[in-house]
KEZA-771672 format. One record per residue (C-alpha): chain; y, x, z; residue in one letter; residue number from 1. Coordinates in steps of 0.02 Angstrom, whole numbers, always signed. Last residue first. Example, Ala and Ser with C-alpha at 12.3 -4.5 7.8 and 13.67 -1.06 7.14 Angstrom:
// KEZA-771672
<node><chaine>A</chaine><v>-53</v><u>+684</u><w>+357</w><residu>s</residu><num>2</num></node>
<node><chaine>A</chaine><v>-225</v><u>+615</u><w>+390</w><residu>a</residu><num>1</num></node>
//
This chain:
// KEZA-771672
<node><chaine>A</chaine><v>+1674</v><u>+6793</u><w>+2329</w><residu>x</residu><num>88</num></node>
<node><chaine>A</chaine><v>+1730</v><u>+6952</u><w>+2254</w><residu>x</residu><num>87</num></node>
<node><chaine>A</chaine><v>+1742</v><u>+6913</u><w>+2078</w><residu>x</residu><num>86</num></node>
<node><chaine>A</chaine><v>+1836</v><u>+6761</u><w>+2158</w><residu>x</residu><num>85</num></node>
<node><chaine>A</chaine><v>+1957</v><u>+6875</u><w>+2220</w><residu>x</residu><num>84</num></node>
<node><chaine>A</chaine><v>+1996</v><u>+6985</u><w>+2067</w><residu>x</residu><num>83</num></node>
<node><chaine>A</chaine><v>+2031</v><u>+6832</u><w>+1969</w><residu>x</residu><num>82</num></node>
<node><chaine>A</chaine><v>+2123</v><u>+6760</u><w>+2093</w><residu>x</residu><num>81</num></node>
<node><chaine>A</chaine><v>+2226</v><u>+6947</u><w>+2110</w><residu>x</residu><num>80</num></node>
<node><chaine>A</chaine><v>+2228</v><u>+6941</u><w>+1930</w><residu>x</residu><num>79</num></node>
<node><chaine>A</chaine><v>+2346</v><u>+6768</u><w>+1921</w><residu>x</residu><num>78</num></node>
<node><chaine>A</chaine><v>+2457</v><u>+6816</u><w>+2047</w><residu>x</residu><num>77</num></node>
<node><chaine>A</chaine><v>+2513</v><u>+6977</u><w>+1952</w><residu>x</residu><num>76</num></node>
<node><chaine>A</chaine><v>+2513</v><u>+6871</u><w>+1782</w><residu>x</residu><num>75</num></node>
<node><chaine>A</chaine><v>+2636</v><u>+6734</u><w>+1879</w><residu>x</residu><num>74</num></node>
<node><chaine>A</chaine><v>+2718</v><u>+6915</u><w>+1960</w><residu>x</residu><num>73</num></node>
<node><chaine>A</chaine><v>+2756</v><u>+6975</u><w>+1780</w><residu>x</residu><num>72</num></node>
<node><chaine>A</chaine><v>+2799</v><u>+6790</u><w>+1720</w><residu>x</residu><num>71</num></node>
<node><chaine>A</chaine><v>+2915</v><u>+6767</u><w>+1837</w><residu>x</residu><num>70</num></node>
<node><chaine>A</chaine><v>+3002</v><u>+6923</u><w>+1832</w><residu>x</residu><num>69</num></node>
<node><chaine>A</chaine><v>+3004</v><u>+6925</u><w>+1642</w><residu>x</residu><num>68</num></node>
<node><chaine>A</chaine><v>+3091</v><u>+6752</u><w>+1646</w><residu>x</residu><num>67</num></node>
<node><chaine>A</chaine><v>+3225</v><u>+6815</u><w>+1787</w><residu>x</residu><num>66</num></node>
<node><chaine>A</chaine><v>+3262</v><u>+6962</u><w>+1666</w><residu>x</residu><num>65</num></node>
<node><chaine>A</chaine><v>+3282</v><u>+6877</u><w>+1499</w><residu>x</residu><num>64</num></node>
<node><chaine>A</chaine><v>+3386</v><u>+6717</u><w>+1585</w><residu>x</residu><num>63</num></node>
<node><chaine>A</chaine><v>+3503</v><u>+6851</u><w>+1668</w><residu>x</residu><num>62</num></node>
<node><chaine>A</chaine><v>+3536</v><u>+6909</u><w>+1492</w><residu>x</residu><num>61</num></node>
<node><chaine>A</chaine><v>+3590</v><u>+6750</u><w>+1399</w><residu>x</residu><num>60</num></node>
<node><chaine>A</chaine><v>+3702</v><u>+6722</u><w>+1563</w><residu>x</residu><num>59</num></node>
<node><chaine>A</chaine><v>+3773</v><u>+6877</u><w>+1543</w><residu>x</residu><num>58</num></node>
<node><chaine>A</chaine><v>+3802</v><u>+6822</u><w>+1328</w><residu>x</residu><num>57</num></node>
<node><chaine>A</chaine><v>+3853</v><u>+6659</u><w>+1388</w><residu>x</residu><num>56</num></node>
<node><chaine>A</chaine><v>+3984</v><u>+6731</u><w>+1521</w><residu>x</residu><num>55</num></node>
<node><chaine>A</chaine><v>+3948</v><u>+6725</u><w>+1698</w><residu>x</residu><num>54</num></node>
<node><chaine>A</chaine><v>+4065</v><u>+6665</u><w>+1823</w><residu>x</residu><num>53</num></node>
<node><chaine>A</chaine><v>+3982</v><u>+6757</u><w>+1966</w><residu>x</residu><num>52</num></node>
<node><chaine>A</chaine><v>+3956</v><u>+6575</u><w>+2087</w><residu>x</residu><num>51</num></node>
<node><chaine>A</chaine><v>+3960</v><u>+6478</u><w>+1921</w><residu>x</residu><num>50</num></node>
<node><chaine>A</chaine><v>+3811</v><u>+6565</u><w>+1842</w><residu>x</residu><num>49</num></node>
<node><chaine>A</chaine><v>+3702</v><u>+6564</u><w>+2022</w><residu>x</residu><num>48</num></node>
<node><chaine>A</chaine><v>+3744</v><u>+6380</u><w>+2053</w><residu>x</residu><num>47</num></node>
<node><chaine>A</chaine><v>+3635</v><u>+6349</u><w>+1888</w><residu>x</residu><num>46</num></node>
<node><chaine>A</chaine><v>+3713</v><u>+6298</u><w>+1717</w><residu>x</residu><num>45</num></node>
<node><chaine>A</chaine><v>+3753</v><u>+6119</u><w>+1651</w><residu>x</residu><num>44</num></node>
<node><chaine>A</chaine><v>+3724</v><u>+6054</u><w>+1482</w><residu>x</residu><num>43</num></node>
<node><chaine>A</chaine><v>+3554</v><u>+5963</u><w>+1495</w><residu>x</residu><num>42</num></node>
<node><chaine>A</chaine><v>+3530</v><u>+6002</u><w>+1719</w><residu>x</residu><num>41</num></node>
<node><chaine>A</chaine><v>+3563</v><u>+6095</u><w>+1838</w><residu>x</residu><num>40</num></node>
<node><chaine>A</chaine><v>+3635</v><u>+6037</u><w>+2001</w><residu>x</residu><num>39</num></node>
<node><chaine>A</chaine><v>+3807</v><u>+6024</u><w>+2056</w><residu>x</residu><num>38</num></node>
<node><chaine>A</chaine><v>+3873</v><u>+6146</u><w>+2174</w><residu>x</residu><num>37</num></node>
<node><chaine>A</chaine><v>+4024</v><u>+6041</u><w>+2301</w><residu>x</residu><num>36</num></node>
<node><chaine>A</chaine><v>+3944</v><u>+6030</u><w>+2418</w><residu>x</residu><num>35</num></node>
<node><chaine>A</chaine><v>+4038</v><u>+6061</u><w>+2569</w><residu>x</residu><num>34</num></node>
<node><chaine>A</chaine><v>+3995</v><u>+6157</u><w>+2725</w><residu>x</residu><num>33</num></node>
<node><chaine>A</chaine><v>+3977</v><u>+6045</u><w>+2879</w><residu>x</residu><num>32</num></node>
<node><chaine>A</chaine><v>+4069</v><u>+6104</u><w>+3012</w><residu>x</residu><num>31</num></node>
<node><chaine>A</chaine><v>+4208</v><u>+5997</u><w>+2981</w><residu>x</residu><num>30</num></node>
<node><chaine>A</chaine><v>+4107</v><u>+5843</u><w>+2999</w><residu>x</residu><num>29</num></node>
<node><chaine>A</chaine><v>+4051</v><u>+5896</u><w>+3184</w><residu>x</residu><num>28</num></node>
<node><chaine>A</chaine><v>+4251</v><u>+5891</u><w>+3240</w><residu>x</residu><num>27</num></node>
<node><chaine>A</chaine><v>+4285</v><u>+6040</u><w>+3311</w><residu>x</residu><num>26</num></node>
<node><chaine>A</chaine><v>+4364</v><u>+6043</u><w>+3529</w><residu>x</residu><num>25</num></node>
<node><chaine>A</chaine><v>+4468</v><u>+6195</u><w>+3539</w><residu>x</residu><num>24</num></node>
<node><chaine>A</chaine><v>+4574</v><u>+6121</u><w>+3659</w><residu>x</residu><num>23</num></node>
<node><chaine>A</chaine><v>+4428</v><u>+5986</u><w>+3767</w><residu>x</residu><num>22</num></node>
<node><chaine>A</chaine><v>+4326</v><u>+6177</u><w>+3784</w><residu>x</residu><num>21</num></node>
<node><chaine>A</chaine><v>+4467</v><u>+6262</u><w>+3859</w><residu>x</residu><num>20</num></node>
<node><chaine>A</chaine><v>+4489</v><u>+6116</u><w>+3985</w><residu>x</residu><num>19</num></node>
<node><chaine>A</chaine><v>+4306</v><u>+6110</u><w>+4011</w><residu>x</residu><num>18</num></node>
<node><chaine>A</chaine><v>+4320</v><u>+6308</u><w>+4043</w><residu>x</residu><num>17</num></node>
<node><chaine>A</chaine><v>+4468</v><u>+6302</u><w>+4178</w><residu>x</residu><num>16</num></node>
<node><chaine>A</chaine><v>+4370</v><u>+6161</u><w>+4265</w><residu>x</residu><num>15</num></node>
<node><chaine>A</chaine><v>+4204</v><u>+6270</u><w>+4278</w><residu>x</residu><num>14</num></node>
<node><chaine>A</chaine><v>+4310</v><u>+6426</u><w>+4339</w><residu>x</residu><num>13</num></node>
<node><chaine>A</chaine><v>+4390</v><u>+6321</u><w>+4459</w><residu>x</residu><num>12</num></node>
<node><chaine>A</chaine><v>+4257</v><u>+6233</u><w>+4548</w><residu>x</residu><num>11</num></node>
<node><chaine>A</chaine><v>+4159</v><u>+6391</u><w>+4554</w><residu>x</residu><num>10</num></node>
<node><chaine>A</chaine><v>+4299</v><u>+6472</u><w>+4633</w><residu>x</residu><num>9</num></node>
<node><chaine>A</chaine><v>+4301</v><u>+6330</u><w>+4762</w><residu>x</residu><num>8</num></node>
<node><chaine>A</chaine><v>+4099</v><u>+6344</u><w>+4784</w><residu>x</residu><num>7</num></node>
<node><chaine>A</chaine><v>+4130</v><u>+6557</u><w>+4812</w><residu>x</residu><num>6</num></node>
<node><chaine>A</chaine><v>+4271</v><u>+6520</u><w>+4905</w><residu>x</residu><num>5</num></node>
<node><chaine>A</chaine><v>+4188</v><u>+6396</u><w>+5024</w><residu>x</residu><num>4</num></node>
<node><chaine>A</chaine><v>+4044</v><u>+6488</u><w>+5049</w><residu>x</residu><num>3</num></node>
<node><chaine>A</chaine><v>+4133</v><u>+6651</u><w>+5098</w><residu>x</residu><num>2</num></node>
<node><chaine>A</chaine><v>+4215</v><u>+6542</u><w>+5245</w><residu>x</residu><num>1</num></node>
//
């Protein structure tokens, strides 16, 4: 008798979730996020600038810190290969 509830509550738990699952069924292409960024390119600006709505003067000033970062870890790079084949 215990086996029978336990399999018939089974039954009913597993039905009662498919028919949950068929209601809040999403369709796969409305999980997809849009995109909607275009690239940079001659005239445009990076996803970055239109995300915080920079102005040219901001955007003048991003440019100066992201080009000193690069180049400070390019030079950072460069002396650790430097310092490496020294080593070797």
């Amino acid at each position: 008798m215990a086996k029978l509830i336990v399999v018939v509550g089974f039954v009913i738990a597993f039905a009662a979730g498919w028919v949950v699952a068929l209601r809040t069924h999403v369709a796969p292409e409305s999980l997809v996020a849009p995109t909607t960024l275009v690239p940079p390119g001659p005239g445009r600006h990076g996803w970055l600038t239109a995300e915080l709505n920079l102005r040219p003067d901001q955007q003048e000033q991003m440019k100066k810190i992201w080009s000193d970062t690069a180049h400070r870890g390019r030079q950072e790079q460069d002396d650790r290969r430097r310092a490496f084949r020294k080593e070797r």
